[in-house]
C-alpha positions as a Markdown table, in Angstrom:
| # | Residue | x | y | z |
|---|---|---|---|---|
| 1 | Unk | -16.8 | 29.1 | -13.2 |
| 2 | Unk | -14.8 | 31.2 | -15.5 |
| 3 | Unk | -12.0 | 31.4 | -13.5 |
| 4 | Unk | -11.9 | 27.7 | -13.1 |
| 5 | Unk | -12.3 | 27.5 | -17.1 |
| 6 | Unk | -8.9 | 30.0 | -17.3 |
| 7 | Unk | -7.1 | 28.4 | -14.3 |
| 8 | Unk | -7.9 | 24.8 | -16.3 |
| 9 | Unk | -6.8 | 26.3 | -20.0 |
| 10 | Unk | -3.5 | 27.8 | -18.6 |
| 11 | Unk | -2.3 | 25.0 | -16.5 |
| 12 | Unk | -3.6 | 22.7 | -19.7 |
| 13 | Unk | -1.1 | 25.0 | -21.9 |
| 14 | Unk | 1.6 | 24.7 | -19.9 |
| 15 | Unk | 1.4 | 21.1 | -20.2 |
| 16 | Unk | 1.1 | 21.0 | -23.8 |
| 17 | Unk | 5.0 | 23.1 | -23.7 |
| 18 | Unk | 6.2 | 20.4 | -21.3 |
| 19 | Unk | 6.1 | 17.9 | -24.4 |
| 20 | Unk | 4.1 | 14.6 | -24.6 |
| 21 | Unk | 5.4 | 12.5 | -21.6 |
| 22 | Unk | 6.0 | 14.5 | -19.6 |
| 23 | Unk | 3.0 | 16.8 | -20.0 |
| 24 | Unk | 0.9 | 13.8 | -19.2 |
| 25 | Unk | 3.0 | 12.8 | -16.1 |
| 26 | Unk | 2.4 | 15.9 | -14.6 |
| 27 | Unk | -1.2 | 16.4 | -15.7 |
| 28 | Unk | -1.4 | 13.2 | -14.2 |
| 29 | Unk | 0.2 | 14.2 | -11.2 |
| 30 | Unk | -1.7 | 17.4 | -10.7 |
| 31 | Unk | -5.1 | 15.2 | -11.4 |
| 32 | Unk | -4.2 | 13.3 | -8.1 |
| 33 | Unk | -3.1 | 15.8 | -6.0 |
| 34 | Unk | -7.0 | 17.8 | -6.7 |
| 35 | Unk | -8.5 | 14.6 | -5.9 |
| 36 | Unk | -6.8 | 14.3 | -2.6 |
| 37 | Unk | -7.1 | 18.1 | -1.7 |
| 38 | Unk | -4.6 | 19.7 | 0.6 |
| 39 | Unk | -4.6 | 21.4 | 4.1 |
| 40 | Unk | -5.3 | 25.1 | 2.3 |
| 41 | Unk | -7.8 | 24.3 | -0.7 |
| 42 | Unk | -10.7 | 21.2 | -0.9 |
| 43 | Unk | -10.5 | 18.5 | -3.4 |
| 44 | Unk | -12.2 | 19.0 | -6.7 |
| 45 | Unk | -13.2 | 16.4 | -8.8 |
| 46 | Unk | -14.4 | 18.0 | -11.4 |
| 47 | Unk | -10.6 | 19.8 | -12.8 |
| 48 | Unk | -8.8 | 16.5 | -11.2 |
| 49 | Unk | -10.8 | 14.6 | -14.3 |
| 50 | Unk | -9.7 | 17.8 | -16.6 |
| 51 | Unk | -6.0 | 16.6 | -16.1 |
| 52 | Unk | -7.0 | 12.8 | -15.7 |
| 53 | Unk | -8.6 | 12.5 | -19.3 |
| 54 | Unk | -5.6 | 15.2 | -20.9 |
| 55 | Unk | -3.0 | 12.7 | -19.6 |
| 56 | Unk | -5.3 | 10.0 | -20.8 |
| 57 | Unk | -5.9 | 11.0 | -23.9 |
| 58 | Unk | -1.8 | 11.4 | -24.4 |
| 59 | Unk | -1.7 | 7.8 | -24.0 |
| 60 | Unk | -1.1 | 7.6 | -20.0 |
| 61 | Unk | -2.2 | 4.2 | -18.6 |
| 62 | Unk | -2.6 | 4.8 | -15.2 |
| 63 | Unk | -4.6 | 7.8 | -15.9 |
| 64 | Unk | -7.0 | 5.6 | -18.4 |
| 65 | Unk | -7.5 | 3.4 | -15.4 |
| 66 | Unk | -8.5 | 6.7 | -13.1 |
| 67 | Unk | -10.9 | 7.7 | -15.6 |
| 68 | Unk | -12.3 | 4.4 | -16.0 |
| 69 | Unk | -13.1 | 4.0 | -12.5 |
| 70 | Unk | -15.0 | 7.1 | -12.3 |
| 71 | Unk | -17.1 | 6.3 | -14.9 |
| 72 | Unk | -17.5 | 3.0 | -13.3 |
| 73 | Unk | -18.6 | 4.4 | -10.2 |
| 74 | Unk | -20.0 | 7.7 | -11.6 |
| 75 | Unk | -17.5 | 10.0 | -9.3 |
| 76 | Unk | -17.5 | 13.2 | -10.7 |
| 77 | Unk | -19.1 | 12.4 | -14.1 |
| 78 | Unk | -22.3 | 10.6 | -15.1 |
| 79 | Unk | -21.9 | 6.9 | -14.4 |
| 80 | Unk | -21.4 | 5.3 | -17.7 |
| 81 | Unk | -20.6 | 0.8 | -17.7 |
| 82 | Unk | -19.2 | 1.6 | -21.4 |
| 83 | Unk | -16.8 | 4.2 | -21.2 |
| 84 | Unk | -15.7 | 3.2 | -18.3 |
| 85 | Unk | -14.9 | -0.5 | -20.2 |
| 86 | Unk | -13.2 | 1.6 | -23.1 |
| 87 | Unk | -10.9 | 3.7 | -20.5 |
| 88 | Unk | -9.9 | 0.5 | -18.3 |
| 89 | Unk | -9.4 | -1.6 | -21.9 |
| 90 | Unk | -7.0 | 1.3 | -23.2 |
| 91 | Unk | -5.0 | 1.3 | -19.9 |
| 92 | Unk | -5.2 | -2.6 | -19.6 |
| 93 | Unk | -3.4 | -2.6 | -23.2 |
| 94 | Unk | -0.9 | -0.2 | -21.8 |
| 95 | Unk | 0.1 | -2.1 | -19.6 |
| 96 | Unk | -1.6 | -1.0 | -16.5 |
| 97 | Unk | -1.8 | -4.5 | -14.5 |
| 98 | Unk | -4.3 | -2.6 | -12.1 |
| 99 | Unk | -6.7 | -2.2 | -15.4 |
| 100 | Unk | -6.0 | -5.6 | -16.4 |
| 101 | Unk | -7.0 | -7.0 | -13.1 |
| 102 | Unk | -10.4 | -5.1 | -13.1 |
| 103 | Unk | -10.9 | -6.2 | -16.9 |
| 104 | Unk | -10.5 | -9.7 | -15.6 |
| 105 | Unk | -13.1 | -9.1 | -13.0 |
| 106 | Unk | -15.5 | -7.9 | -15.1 |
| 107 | Unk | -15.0 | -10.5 | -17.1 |
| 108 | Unk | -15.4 | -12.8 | -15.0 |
| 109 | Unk | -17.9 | -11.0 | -13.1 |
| 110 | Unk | -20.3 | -10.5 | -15.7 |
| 111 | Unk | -20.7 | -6.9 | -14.4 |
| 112 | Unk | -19.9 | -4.2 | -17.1 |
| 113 | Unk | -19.2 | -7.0 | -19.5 |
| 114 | Unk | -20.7 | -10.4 | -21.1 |
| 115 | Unk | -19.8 | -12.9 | -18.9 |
| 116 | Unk | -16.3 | -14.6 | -19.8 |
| 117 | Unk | -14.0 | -16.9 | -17.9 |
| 118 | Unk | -11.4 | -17.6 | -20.8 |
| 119 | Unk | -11.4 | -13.6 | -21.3 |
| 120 | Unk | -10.5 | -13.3 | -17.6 |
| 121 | Unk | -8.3 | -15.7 | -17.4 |
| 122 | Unk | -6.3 | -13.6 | -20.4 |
| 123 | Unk | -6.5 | -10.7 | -18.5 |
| 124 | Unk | -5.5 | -12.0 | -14.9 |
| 125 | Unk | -2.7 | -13.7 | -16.2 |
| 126 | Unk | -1.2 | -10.5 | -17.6 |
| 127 | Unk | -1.5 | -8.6 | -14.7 |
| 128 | Unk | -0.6 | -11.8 | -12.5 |
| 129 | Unk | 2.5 | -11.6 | -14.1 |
| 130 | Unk | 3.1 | -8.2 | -13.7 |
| 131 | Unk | 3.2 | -8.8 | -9.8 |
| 132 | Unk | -0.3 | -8.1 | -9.1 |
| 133 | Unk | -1.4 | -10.4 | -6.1 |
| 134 | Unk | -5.2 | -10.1 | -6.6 |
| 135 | Unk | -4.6 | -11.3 | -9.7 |
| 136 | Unk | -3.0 | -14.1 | -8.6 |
| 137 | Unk | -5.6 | -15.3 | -6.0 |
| 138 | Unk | -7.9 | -14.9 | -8.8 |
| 139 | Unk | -6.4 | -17.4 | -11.4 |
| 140 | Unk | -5.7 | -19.6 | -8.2 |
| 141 | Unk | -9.7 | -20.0 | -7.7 |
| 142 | Unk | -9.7 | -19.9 | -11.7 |
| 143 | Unk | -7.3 | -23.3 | -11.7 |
| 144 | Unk | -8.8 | -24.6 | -8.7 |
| 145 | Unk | -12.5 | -24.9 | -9.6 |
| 146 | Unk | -11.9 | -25.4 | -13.5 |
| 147 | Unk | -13.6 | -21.8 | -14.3 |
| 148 | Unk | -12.2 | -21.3 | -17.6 |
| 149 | Unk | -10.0 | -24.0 | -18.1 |
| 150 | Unk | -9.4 | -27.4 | -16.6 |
| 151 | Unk | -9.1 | -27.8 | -13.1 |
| 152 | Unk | -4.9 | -27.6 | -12.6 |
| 153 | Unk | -4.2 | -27.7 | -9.1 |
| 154 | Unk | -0.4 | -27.6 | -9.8 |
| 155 | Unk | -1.2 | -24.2 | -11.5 |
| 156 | Unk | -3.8 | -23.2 | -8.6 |
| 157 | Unk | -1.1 | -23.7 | -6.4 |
| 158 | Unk | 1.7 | -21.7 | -8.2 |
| 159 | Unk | -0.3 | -18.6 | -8.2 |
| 160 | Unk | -1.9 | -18.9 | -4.7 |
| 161 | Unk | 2.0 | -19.5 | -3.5 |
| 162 | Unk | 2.9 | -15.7 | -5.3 |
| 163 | Unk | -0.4 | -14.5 | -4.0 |
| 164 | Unk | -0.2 | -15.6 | -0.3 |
| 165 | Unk | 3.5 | -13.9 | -0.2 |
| 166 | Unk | 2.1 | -10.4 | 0.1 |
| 167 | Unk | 0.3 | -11.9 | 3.4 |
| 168 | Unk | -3.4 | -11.2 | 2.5 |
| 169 | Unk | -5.2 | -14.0 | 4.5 |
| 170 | Unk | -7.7 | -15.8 | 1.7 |
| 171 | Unk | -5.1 | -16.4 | -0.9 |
| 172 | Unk | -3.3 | -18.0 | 2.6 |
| 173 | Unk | -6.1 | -20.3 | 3.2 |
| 174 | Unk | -7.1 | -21.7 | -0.3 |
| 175 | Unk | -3.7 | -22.2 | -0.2 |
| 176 | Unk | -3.4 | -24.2 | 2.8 |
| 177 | Unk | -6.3 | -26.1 | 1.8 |
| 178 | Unk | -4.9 | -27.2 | -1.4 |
| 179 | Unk | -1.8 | -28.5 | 0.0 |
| 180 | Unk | -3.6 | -30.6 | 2.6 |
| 181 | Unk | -5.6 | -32.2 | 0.2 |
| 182 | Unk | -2.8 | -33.1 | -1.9 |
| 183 | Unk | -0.4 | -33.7 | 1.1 |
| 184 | Unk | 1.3 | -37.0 | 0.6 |
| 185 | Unk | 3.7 | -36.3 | 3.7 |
| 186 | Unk | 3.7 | -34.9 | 7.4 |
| 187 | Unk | 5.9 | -32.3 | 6.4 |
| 188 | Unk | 3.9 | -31.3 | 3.8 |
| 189 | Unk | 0.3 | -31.5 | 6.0 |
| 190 | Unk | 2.8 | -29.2 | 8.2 |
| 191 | Unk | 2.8 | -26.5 | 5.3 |
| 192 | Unk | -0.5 | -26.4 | 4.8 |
| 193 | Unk | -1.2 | -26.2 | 8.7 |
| 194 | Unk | 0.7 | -23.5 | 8.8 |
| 195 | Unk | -1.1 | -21.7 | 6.1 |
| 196 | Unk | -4.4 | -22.2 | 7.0 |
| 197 | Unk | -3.3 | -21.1 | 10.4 |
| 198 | Unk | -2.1 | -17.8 | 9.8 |
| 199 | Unk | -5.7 | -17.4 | 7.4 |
| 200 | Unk | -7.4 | -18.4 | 10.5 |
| 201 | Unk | -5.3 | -15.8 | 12.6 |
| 202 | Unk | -6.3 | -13.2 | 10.7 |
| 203 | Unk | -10.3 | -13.9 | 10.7 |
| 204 | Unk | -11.0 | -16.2 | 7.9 |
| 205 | Unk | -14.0 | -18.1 | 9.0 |
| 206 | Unk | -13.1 | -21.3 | 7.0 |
| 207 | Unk | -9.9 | -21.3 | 7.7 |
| 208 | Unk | -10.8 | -21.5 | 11.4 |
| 209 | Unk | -13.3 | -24.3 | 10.3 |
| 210 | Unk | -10.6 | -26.3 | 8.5 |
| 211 | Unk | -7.8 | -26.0 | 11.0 |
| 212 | Unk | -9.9 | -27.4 | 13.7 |
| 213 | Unk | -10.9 | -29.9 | 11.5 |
| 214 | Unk | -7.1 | -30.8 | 10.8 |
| 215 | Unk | -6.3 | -30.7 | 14.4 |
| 216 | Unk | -9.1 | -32.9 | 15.3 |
């Protein structure tokens, strides 16, 4: 224990003469490497979070969102819905559209947070347009059921269309079912085929459901 309280004050100290930025990249750096572990030592939580919240606490987003996920989940410190809001809010404001995507779902979860669709909505949309695609299935259900706003299928359908991109096989099939129900032409009935196809290729249970039904 005491050489672990030395090894962490030294390495900590030679972060602190790296300057700022780039003390926090590496402490953040260092923080995933202990969490993964190597071929020579184990992985060990407990220092990984050392360098997580001293990178953190310098203002590092992506280490905020670390640390609020093991407060979320209680991995390698007591599990705590509060700080774990606080850590994912600081990165979220950082920047961090991974943080912003989880403060949308607990948002609009209700899990960690009050309930909130129009505070979801916020926070999906800045980490939608940031690239992240669950974010951008997220506001397509958000725009296709009128959860937060009015129903906008026009909107449901722009995000779905960035979401579906990256392949992932739900965004596909909502999707595919929104542009057959708004199909005005075999070409576009086609498109949506095609999308609820490659859903239903890939497992999803409605998908298979609708294309059959579409066939038929």
């Amino acid at each position: 224990m005491i050489k672990k309280s030395i090894f962490i004050l030294f390495t900590l100290l030679l972060l602190v003469a790296c300057g700022n930025n780039s003390a926090a990249d590496n402490a953040l750096e260092q923080a995933k490497l202990l969490m993964q572990g190597d071929s020579l030592t184990a992985a060990d939580t407990v220092l990984a979070i050392e360098h997580f919240l001293f990178a953190a606490e310098k203002g590092n987003a992506e280490a905020q969102y670390h640390l609020g996920t093991y407060y979320q989940y209680g991995i390698g410190v007591e599990r705590d819905a509060d700080r774990a809001l606080d850590w994912y809010e600081r990165a979220a404001k950082g920047g961090d559209p991974k943080a912003q995507n989880k403060m949308g779902m607990i948002f609009y979860s209700g899990s960690g947070a009050e309930r909130d669709y129009a505070r979801a909505r916020s926070w999906f949309t800045r980490s939608a347009k940031r690239g992240d695609e669950q974010s951008q299935y997220m506001l397509g259900i958000m725009y296709s059921r009128g959860r937060g706003t009015e129903p906008d299928t026009a909107k449901a359908i722009h995000w779905l269309e960035k979401s579906a991109a990256g392949g992932h096989p739900y965004p596909e099939y909502l999707l595919g079912k929104l542009l057959y129900e708004t199909a005005e032409t075999p070409e576009e009935t086609e498109t949506a085929r095609q999308w609820v196809k490659s859903a239903a290729d890939k497992g999803v249970g409605h998908a298979k459901e609708l294309l059959q039904a579409m066939d038929n």
